[in-house]
C-alpha positions in Angstrom: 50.7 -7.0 -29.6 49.9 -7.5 -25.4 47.0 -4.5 -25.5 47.4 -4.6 -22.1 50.7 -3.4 -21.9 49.1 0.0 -22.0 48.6 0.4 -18.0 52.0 1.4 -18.3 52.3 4.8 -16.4 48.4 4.3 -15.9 47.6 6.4 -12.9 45.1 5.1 -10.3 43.2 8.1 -9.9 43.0 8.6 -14.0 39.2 7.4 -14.0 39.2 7.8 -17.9 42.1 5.7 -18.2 41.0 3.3 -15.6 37.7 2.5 -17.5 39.5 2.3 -21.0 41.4 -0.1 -19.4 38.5 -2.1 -18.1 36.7 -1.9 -21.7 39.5 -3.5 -23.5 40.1 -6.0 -20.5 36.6 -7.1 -21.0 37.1 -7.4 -24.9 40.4 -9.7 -24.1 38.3 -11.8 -21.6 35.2 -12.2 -24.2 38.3 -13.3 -26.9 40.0 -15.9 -23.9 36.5 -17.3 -23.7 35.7 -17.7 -27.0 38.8 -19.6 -28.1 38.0 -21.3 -24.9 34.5 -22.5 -26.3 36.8 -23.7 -29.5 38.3 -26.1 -27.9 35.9 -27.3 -25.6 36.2 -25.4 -22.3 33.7 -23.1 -20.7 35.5 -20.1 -19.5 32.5 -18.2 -18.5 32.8 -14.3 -18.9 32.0 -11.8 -16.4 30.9 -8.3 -16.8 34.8 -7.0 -15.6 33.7 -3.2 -16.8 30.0 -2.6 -15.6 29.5 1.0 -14.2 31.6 1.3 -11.1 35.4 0.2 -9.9 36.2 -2.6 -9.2 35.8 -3.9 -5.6 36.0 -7.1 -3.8 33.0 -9.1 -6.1 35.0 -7.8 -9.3 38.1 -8.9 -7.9 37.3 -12.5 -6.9 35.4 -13.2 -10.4 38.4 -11.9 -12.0 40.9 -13.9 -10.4 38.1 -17.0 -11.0 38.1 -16.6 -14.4 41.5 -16.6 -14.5 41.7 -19.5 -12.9 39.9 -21.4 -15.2 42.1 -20.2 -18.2 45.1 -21.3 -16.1 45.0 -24.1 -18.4 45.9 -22.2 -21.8 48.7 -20.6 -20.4 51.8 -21.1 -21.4 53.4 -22.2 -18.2 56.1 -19.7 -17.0 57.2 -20.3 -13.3 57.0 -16.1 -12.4 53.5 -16.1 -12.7 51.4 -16.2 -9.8 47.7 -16.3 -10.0 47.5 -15.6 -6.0 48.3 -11.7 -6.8 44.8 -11.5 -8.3 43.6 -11.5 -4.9 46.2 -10.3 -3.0 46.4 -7.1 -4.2 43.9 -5.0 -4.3 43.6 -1.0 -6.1 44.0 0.9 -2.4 47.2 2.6 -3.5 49.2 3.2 -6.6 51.9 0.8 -5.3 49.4 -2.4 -5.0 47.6 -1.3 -8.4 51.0 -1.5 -9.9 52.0 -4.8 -8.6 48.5 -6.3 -9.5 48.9 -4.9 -13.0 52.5 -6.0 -13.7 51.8 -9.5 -12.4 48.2 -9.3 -14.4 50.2 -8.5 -17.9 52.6 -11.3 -17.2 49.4 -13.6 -17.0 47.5 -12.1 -20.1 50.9 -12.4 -22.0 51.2 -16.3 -21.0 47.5 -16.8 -22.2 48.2 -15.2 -25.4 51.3 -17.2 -26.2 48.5 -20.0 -24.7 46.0 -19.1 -27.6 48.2 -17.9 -29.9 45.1 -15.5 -31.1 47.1 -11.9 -30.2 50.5 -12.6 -32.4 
């Protein structure tokens, strides 16, 4: 069950939707870390849903977070980590490809942790 599959149709400029989004992101990245921890790895979690959108700051601890889950992922050779900071949410167009290349990641950590069957 990806929970993150629900920014499908997610509209940038749906701010309620946006910070559901980030809420249940940040619940995902406290469970990474967590299982993380299990095994011996610090995967330090950020604040990704404090009380404004995301800019620049939000977007590089993101993508550094990610990076040091890299590990857990199953590895898949589609997914590209560089997107994280590529893309930005200026438009609907980059917020989609961030998002579609940000579920494939999320989906490779979970088959990683095997904690979201």
């Amino acid at each position: 069950m990806p929970s993150l599959d629900a920014y499908q149709g997610l509209q940038l400029d749906d701010e309620d939707s946006i910070w559901s989004w980030l809420l249940a992101h940040k619940s995902r990245h406290t469970a990474y870390a967590q299982a993380a921890a299990l095994q011996g790895v610090n995967a330090q979690t950020y604040d990704f849903g404090d009380n404004s959108m995301p800019d620049d700051d939000w977007f590089s601890r993101h993508a550094n977070a990610h990076v040091a889950l890299q590990q857990f992922m199953v590895q898949d050779q589609t997914v590209s980590l560089n997107v994280l900071t590529q893309y930005t949410w200026d438009n609907q167009s980059d917020f989609d490809a961030w998002m579609q290349m940000h579920t494939l990641i999320h989906t490779r950590l979970d088959e990683g942790f095997l904690i979201f069957g």
